[in-house]
DRENDO-1510 file (C-alpha; in Angstrom, 1 decimal, always signed):
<recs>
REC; n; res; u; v; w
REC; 1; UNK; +0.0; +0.0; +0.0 .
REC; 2; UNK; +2.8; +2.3; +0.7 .
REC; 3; UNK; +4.0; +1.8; -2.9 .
REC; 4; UNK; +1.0; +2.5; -4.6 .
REC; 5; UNK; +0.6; +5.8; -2.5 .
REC; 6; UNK; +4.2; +6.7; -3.3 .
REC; 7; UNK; +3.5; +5.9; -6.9 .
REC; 8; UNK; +0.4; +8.3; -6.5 .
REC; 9; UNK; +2.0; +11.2; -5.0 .
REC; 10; UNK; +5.1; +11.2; -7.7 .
REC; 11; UNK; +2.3; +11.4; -10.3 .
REC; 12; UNK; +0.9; +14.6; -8.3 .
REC; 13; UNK; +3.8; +16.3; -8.5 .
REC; 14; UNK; +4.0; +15.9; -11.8 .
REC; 15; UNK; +0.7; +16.5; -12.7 .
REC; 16; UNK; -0.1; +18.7; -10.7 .
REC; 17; UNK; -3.9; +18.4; -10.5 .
REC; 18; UNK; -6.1; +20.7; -9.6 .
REC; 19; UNK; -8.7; +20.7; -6.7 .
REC; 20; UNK; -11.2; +19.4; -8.8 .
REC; 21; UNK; -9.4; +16.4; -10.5 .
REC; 22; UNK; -8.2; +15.6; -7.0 .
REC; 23; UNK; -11.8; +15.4; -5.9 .
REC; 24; UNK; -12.0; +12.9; -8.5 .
REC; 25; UNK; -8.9; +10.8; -7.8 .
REC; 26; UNK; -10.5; +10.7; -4.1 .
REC; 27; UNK; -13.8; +9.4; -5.2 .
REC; 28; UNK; -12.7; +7.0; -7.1 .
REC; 29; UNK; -10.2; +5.6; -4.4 .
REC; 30; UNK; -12.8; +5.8; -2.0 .
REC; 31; UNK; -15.8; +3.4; -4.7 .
REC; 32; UNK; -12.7; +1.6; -5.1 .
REC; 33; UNK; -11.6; +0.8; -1.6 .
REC; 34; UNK; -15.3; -0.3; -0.7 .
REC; 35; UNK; -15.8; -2.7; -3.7 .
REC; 36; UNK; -12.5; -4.2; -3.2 .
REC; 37; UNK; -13.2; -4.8; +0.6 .
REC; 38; UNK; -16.8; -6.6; -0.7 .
REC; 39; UNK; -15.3; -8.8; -3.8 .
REC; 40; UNK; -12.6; -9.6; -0.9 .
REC; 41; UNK; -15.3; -10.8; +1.7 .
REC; 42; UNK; -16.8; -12.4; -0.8 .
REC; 43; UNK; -13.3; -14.6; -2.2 .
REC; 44; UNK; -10.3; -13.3; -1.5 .
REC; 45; UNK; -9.4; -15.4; -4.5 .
REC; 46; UNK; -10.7; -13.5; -6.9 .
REC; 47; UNK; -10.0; -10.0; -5.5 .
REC; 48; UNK; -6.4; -11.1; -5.6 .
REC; 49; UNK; -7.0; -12.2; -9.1 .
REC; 50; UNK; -8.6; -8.8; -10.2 .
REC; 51; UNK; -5.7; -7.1; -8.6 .
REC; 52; UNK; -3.4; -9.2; -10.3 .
REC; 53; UNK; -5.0; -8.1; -13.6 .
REC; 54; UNK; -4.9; -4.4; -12.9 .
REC; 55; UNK; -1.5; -4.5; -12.3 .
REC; 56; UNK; -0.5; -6.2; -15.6 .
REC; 57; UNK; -2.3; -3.4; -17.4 .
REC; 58; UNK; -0.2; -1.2; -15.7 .
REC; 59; UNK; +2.6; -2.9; -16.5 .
REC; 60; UNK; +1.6; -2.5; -19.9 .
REC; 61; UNK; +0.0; +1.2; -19.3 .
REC; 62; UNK; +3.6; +3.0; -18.2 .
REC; 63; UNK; +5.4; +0.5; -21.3 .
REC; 64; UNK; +3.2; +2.5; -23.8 .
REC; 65; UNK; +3.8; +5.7; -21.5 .
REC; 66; UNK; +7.4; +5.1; -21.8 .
REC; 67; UNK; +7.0; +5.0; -25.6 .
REC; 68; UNK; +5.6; +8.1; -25.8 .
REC; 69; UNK; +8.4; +9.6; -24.0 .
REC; 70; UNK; +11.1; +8.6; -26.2 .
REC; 71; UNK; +8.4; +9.7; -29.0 .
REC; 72; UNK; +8.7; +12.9; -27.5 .
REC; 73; UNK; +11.8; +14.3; -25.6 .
REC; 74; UNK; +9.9; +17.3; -24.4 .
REC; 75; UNK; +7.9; +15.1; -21.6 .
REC; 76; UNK; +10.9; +13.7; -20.3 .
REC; 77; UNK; +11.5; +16.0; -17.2 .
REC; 78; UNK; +13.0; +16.6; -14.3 .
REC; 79; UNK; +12.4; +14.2; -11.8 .
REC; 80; UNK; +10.3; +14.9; -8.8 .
REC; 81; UNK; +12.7; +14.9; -5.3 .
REC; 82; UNK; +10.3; +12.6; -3.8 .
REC; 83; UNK; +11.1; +10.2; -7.1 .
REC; 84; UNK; +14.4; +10.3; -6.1 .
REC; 85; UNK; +14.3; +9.7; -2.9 .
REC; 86; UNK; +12.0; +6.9; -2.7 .
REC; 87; UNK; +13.3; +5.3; -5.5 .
REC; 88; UNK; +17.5; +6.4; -4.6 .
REC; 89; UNK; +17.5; +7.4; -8.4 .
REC; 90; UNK; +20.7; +9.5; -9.3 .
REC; 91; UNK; +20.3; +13.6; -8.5 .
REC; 92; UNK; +19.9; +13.9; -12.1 .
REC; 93; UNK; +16.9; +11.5; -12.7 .
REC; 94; UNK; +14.5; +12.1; -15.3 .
REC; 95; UNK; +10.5; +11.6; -15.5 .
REC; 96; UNK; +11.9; +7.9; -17.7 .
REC; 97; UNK; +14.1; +7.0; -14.8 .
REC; 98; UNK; +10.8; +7.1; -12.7 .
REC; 99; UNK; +8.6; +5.5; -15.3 .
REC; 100; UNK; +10.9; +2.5; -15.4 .
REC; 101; UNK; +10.9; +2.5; -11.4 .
REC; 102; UNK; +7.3; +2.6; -11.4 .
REC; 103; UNK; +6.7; +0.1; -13.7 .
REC; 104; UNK; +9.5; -2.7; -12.0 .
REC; 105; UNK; +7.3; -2.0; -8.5 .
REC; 106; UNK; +3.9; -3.0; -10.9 .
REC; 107; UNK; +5.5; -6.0; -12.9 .
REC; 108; UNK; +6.7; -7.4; -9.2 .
REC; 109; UNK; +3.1; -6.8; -7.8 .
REC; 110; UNK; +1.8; -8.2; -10.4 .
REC; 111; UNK; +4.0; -11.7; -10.1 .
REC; 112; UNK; +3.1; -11.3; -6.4 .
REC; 113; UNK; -0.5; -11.6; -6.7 .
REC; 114; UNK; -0.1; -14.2; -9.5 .
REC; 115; UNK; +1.9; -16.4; -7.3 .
REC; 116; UNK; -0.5; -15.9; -4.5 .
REC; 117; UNK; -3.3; -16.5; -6.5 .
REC; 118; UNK; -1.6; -20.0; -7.8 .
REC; 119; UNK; -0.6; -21.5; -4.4 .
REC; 120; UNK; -4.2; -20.7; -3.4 .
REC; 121; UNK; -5.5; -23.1; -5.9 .
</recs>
């Protein structure tokens, strides 16, 4: 959990939403957080699964994001210093630097809730 919030805060800085699309990242992580916890009391099984699965997209989401950065130069910036901290990336880190980071933490959740998923079974 402490990952994905990292992951979400880098992406803030970056972004830097405004109040309104932060009302909207809320909302959703707040739907989200309750129909997780009922597809979890219901089979923990499956809510592994389904986490599993969102985490392979991502995987896939920040490959394609990469793309565009080396499509385009001009979206490759500066690093956050929270990036670079968390993630002990050199001082001169760049917004690729963090998308590879970002996307190693999701390919290794994404084996972790595989594997649990499989000795489940």
């Amino acid at each position: 959990a402490d990952n994905e919030r990292m992951h979400l805060i880098t992406f803030m800085y970056i972004a830097k939403p405004n109040w309104f699309e932060r009302f909207i990242i809320f909302t959703a992580q707040a739907i989200f957080v309750v129909l997780y916890l009922l597809m979890y009391v219901c089979s923990s099984k499956t809510a592994h699964r389904f986490v599993g699965y969102l985490e392979e997209e991502a995987v896939i989401s920040y490959t394609d994001y990469l793309a565009q950065i080396d499509a385009n130069p001009e979206l490759n910036i500066p690093a956050p210093a929270i990036a670079i901290e968390y993630w002990n990336l050199p001082a001169n880190a760049m917004l690729r630097d963090v998308v590879i980071a970002v996307r190693a933490d999701e390919q290794g959740h994404s084996d972790a809730h595989r594997s649990g998923f499989e000795r489940e079974l």
